[in-house]
C-alpha beads as a LAMMPS data file, in Angstrom:
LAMMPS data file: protein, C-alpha beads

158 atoms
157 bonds

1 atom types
1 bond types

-500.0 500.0 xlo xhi
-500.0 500.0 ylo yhi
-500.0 500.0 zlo zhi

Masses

1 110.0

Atoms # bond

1 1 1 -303.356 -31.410 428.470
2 1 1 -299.882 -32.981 428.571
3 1 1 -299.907 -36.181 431.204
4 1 1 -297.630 -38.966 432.660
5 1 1 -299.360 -42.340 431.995
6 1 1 -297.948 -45.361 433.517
7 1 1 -298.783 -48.551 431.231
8 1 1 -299.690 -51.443 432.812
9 1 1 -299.647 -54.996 430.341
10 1 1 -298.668 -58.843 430.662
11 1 1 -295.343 -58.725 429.397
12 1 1 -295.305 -62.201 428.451
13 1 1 -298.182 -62.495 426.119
14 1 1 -298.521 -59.243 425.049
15 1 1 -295.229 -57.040 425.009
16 1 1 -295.664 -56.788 420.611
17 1 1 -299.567 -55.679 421.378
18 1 1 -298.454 -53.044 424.004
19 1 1 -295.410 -51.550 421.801
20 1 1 -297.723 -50.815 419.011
21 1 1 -299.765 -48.901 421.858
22 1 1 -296.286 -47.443 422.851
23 1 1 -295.493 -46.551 419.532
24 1 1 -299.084 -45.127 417.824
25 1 1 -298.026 -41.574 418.447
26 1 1 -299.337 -41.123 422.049
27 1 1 -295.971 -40.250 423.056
28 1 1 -296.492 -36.668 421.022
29 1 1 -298.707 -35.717 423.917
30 1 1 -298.330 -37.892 426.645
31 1 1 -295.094 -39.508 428.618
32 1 1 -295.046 -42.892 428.597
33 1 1 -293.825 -45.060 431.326
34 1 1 -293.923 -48.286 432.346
35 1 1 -292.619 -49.919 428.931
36 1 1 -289.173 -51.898 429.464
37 1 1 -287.400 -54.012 427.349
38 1 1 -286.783 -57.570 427.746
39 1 1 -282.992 -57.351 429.188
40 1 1 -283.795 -55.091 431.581
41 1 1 -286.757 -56.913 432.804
42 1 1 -285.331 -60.211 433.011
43 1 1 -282.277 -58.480 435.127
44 1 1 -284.634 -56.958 437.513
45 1 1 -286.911 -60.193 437.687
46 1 1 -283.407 -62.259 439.096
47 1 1 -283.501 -59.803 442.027
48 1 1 -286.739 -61.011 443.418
49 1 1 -290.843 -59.933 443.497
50 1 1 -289.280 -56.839 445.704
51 1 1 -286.894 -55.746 442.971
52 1 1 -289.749 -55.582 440.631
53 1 1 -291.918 -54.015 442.981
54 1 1 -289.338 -51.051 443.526
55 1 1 -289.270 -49.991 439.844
56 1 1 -292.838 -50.220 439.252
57 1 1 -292.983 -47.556 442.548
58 1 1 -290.495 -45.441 440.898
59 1 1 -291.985 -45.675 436.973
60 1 1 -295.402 -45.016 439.202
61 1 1 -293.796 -41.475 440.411
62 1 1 -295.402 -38.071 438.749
63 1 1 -298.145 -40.336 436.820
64 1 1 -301.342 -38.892 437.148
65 1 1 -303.343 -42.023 434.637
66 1 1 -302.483 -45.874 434.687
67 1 1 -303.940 -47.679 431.069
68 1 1 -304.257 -51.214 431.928
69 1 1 -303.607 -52.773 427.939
70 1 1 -305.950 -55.791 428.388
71 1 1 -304.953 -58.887 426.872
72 1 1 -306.015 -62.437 427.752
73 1 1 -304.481 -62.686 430.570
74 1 1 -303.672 -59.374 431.771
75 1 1 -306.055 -59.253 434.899
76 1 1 -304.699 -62.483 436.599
77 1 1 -301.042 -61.321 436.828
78 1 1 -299.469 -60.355 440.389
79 1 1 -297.690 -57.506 438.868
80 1 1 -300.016 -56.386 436.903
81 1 1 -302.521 -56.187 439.808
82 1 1 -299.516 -54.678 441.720
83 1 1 -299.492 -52.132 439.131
84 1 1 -303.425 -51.386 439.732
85 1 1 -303.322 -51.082 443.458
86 1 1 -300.408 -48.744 443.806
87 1 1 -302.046 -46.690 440.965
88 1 1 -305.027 -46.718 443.106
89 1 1 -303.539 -46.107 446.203
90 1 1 -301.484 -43.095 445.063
91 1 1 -304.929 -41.929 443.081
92 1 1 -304.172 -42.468 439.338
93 1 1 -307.142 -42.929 437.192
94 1 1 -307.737 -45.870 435.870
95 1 1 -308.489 -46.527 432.005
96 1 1 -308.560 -50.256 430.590
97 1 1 -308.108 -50.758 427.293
98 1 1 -308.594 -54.261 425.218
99 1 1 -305.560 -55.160 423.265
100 1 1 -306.659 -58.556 421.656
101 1 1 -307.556 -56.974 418.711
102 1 1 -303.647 -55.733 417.695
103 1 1 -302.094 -58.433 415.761
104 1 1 -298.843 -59.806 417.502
105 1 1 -295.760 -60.463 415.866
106 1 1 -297.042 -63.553 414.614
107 1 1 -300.220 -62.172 412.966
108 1 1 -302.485 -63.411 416.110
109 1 1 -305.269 -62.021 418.010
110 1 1 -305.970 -63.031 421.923
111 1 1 -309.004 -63.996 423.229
112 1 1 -310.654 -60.751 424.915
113 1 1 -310.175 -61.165 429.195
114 1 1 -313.435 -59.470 430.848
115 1 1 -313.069 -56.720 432.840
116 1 1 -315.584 -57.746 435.872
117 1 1 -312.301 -59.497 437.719
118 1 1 -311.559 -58.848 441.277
119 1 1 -307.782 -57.199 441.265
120 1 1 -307.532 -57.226 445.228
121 1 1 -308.668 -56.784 448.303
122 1 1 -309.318 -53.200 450.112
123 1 1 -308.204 -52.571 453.578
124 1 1 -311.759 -53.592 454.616
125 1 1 -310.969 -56.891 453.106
126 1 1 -313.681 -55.888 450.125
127 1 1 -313.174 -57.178 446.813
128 1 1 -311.664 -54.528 444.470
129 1 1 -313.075 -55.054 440.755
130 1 1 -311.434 -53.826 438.139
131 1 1 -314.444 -52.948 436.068
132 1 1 -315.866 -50.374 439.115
133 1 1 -312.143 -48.780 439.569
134 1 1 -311.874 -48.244 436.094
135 1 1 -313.079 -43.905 434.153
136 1 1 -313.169 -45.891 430.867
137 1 1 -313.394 -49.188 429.123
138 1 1 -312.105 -49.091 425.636
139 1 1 -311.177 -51.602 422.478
140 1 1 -307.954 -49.861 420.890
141 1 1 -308.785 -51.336 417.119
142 1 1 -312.733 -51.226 417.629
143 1 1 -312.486 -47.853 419.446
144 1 1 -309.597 -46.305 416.798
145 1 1 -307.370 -46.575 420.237
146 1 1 -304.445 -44.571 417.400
147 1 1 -306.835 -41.952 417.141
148 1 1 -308.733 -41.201 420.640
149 1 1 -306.032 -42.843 423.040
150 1 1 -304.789 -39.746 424.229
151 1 1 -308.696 -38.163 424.531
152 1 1 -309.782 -41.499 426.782
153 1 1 -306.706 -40.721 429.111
154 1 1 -308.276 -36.957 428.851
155 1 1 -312.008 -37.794 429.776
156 1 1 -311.234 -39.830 432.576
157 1 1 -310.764 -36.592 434.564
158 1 1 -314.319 -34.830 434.366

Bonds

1 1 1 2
2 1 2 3
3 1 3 4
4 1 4 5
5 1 5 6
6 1 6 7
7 1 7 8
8 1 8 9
9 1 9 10
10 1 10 11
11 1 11 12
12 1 12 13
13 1 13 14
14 1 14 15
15 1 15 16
16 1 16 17
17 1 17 18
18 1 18 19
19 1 19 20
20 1 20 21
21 1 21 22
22 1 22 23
23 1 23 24
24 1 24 25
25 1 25 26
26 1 26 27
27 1 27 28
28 1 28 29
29 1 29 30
30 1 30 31
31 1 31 32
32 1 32 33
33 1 33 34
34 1 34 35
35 1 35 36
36 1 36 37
37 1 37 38
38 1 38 39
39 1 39 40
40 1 40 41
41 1 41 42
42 1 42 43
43 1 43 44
44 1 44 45
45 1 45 46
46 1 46 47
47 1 47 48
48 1 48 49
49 1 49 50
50 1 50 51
51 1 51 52
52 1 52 53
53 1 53 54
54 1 54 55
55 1 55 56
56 1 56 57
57 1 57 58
58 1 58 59
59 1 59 60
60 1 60 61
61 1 61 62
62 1 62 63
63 1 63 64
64 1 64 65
65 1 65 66
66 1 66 67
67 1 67 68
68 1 68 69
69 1 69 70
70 1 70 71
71 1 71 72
72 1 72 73
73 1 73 74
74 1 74 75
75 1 75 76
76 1 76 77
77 1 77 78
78 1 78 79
79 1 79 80
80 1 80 81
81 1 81 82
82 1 82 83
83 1 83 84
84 1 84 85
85 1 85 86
86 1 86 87
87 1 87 88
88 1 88 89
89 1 89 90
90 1 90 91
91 1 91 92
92 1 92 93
93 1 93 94
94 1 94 95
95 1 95 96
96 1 96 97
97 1 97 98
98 1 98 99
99 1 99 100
100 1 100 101
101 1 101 102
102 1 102 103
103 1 103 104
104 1 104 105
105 1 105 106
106 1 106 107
107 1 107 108
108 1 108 109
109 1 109 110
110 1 110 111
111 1 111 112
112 1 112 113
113 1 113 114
114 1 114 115
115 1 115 116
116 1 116 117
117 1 117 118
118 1 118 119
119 1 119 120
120 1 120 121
121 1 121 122
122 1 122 123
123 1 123 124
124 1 124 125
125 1 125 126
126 1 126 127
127 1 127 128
128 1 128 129
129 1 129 130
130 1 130 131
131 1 131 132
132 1 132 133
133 1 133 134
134 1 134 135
135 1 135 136
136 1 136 137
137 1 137 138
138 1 138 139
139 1 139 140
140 1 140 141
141 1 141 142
142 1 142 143
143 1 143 144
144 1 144 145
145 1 145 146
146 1 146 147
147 1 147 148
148 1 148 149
149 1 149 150
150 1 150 151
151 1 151 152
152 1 152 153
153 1 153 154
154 1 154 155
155 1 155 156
156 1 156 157
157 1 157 158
């Protein structure tokens, strides 16, 4: 079945790691959101943590699945958990999937981030973890992420 998936990554570290995501043929099935080049991203970044804010809302529109791409650092970014709290709030499934395994430009791996990492705070003021939000933890070179990306985004819904 034919999905919207939002993509949520640090775009810093790992914008090469998520494009080879972007661009492993998922795309045939799914649309893909979420992924913006770095022009566009810097422009919106001079308008302020709102701006930002306001086009993750709208690339969060019509998606029914958010895959977090895990990197190092991923976990401990505002927008990122931004990203993760609107998905949750407008009742996206959740998938995360480690990225430290996809070479960057450079030829480098990251260090793996672990998924037991609080993300937020629910309106009870309870900690929000990101690995007991999450309808599947995957690696996308240990798991053959090219192969069974669009299945994972699939299974999180029975």
């Amino acid at each position: 079945m034919s999905r919207k998936v939002f993509f949520s990554f640090h775009y810093g570290n790992d914008i090469s790691r998520a494009m080879t995501v972007r661009n492993s043929g998922l795309t045939k099935k799914e649309e893909a959101v979420g992924f913006i080049d770095k022009a566009e991203f810097e422009t919106i970044k001079k308008y302020g943590k709102r701006a930002v804010e306001n086009w993750i809302d709208k690339q969060l529109k019509g998606t029914s699945v958010t895959v977090v791409l895990v990197g190092s650092e991923t976990l401990n970014r505002p927008y990122v958990q931004y990203e993760i709290l609107e998905s949750l709030k407008k009742g996206n499934k959740i998938i995360g999937v480690s990225i430290s395994n996809i070479r960057d430009l450079k030829g480098n791996k990251s260090e793996s981030q672990d998924f037991c990492k609080i993300i937020g705070e629910n309106y009870s003021g309870d900690y929000i973890w990101f690995n007991e939000i999450i309808k599947g933890q995957y690696d996308y070179v240990k798991d053959n992420g090219y192969e069974n990306l669009p299945r994972w985004i699939d299974d999180c819904f029975k």
